[in-house]
N, C-alpha and C positions, 0 to 999 in steps of 0.2 A: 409047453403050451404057450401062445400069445396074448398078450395083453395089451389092445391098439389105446394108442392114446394120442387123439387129437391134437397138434398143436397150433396155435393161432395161424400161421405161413406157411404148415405142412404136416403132412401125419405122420409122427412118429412111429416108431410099432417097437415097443419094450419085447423082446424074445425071451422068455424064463425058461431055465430047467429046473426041476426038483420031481419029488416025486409026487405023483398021484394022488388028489384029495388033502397035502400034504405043504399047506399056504406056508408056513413059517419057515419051511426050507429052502423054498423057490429064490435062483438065482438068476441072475438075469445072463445071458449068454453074449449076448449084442447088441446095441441099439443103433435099430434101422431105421434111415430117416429117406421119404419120398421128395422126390419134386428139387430142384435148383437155386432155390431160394435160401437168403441167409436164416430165415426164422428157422426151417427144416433143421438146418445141420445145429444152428447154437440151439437150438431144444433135445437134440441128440447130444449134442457137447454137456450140454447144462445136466440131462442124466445121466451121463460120465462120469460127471466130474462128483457129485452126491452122491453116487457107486461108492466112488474113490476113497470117499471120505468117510462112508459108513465102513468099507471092509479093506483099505487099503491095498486094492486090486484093481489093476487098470482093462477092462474089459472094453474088445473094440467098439467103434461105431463104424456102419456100415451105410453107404448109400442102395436103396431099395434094388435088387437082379446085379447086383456087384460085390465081389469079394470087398475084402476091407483095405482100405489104403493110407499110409504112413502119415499121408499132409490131412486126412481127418480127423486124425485122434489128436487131443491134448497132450499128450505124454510127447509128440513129437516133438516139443519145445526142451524136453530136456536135452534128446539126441542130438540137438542141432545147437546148443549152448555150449556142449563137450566137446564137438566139432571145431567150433569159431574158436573155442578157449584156446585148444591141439595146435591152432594155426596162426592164434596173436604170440604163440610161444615156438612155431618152430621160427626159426631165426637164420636157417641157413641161407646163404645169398645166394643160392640156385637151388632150381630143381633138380631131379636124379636125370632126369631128361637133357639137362643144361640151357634149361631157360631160363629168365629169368625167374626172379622168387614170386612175381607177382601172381605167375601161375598155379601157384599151389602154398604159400605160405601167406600172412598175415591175414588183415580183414578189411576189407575196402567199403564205403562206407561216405553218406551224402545227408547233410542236413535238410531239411524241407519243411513245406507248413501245413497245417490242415486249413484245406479252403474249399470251399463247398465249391466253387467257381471251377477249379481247377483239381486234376489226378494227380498228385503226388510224384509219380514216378513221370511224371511228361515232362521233358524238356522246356523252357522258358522260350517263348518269343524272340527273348536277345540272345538263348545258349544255340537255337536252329539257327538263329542268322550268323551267329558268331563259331557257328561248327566245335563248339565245347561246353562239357560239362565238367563241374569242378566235384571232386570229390576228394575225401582223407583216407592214409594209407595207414592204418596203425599195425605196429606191432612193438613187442617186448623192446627192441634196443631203439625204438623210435625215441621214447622221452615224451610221446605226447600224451597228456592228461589232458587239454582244454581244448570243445572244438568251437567253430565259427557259430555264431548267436544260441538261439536256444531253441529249444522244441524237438517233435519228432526228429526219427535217421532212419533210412533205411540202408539195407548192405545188400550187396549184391555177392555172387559167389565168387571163387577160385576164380581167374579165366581159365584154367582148364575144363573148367565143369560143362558140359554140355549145355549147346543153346541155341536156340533159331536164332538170334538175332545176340552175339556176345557185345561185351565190353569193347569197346576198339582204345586202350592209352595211346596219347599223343606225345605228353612231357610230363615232369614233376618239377616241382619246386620246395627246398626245403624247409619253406616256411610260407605263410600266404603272399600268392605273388601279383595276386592285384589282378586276376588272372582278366576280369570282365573288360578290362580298358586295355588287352592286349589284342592284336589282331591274328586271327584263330585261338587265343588262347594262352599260345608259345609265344609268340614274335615277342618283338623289342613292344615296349610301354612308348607312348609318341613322346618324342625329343629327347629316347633317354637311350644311346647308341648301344652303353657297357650293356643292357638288361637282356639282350638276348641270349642265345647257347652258351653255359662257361665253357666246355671243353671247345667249343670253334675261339675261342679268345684267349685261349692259352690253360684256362683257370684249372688244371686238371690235378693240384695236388690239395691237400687237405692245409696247407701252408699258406698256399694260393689263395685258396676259396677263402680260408680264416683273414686275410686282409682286403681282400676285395670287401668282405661282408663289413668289417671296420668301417671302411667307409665309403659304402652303399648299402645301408638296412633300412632304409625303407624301401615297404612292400615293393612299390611300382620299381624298382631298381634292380629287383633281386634277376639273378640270370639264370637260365634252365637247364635243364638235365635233361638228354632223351632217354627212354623208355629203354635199351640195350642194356645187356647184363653189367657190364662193367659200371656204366653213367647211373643206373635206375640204383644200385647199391651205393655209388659214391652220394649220392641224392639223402644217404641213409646216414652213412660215415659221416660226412658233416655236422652232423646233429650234436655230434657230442661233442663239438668241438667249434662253438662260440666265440668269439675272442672274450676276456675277462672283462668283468662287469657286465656281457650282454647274454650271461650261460641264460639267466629269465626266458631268453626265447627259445628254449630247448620246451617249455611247457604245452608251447601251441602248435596247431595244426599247419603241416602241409600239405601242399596243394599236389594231388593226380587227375591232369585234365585227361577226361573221355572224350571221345569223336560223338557228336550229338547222334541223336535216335530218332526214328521216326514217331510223333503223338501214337498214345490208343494202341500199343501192342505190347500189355502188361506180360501176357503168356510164355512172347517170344524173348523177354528179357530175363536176365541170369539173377532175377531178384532173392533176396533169402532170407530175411527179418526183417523187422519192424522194431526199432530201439526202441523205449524209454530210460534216458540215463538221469529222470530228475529236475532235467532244465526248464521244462516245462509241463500244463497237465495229461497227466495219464490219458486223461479220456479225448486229447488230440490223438494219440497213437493211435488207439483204439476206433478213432473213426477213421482212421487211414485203411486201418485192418478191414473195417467196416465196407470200405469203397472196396477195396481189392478184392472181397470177397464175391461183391455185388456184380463188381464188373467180371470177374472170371470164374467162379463158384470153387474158387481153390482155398483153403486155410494157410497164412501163413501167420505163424506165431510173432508175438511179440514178449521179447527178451530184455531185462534190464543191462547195464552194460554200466560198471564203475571202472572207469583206467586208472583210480588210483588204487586199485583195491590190493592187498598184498598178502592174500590167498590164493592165487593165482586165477580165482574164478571172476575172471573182468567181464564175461557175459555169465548171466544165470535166468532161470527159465521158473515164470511163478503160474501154474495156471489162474489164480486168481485175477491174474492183470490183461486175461484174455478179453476180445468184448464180449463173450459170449456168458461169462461170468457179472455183467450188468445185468441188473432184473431188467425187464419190459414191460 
């Protein structure tokens, strides 16, 4: 039998089974939720997740004349936590295919703010004019624990992964390379000749690289790696390999510049979480989640993410850090 229940944004409809005349056994089957609106699906989420917690059983939620789909339920934040985890830890430097690793191994990944002004996932004014966006490449032999300032992240997938509109890398830098005062991204930093391509300048051994970097460490200095199997892993190989007394910068972020994206086309982007790793509050994530949701009626989870963690679980999945887990 049905039991509709109103929600403020949209009508819910609780579906029970149990038997006949028979209240203390009825079980809820699905919760259907009408209409496109976030209140609709987080009042279906929100009896999910109270389900969840009375019988420890994750029971779908469904949008009203549709089966049930992966990116609605709660639970999907576990699947996709197991996933990213599977990928900050494969470590091989290609794929089975022979592309690069960046196609199917590590987690890629872009700091950002919550601002009521602005989408989240939209390129900056100076990344459209400057045709780049800076994002971080982590995985297991990177070394990096610390990213650039604080607040929300979001990750985008695999470049394998299917997408209207993918990822385009341009270059990497194995540590921040000052990327906004370069022209596209890559080039030389102005009046600094050494900063552009190491391998066009000789710098292609790991001997090389470790004295250049002696003395040229600062950001604007650093020279780039193209995106090719060979240069995009050597990008990687240097990490561990610091000159003495400078291993400290094995801790922080390098930089993988994207080819900028057109505003206002969240759908067609290869988007896939929403961090909170701590640096700043929860409830910025959560209105990120909030906008994405608004602007495309899709769920995407947010995930905490510790890079120092050493259980191997550097992404994990809480439903309670959902927004849909905030009263209203």
């Amino acid at each position: 039998m049905a039991n509709k229940m109103c929600a403020h944004a949209g009508c819910l409809v609780l579906i029970l089974l149990g038997l006949a005349g028979c209240a203390l056994h009825e079980q809820p089957v699905e919760f259907v939720y009408g209409g496109k609106s976030y209140g609709a699906l987080q009042a279906a989420q929100q009896q999910q997740l109270a389900d969840f917690r009375r019988t420890s059983v994750w029971r779908p939620v469904t949008r009203q004349g549709r089966q049930a789909e992966l990116e609605d339920q709660l639970y999907s934040g576990y699947l996709l936590a197991s996933k990213m985890n599977a990928r900050y830890f494969y470590t091989a430097p290609n794929c089975v295919d022979g592309r690069p690793a960046y196609y199917c191994n590590g987690v890629i990944l872009r700091r950002v703010q919550a601002d009521p002004e602005r989408h989240a996932w939209n390129p900056s004014e100076g990344s459209i004019a400057n045709d780049s966006v800076a994002f971080t490449y982590v995985r297991a032999d990177t070394g990096i624990t610390s990213l650039i300032r604080r607040g929300p992240v979001y990750t985008v997938k695999e470049l394998a992964a299917a997408a209207v509109h993918p990822m385009q890398p341009k270059c990497i830098f194995p540590i921040d390379g000052f990327t906004t005062n370069r022209p596209d991204g890559c080039g030389q930093s102005p009046g600094e000749p050494l900063s552009g391509n190491c391998f066009a300048q000789g710098i292609d051994t790991v001997e090389k690289w470790q004295a250049f970097f002696k003395d040229n460490h600062g950001n604007w200095l650093q020279c780039s790696f193209s995106i090719d199997l060979l240069q995009f892993q050597f990008s990687i190989d240097v990490r561990a390999h610091f000159p003495p007394g400078m291993e400290w910068n094995r801790e922080f972020f390098n930089e993988l510049v994207m080819k900028s994206w057109p505003q206002d086309i969240p759908t067609q982007l290869p988007l896939e979480s929403f961090i909170f790793d701590g640096t700043g509050p929860l409830a910025d994530t959560q209105f990120i989640q909030r906008d994405y949701y608004n602007v495309t009626q899709r769920f995407l989870p947010i995930l905490r993410m510790n890079l120092s963690a050493t259980d191997r679980q550097i992404f994990s999945y809480f439903p309670e850090d959902q927004d849909v887990a905030v009263p209203r």
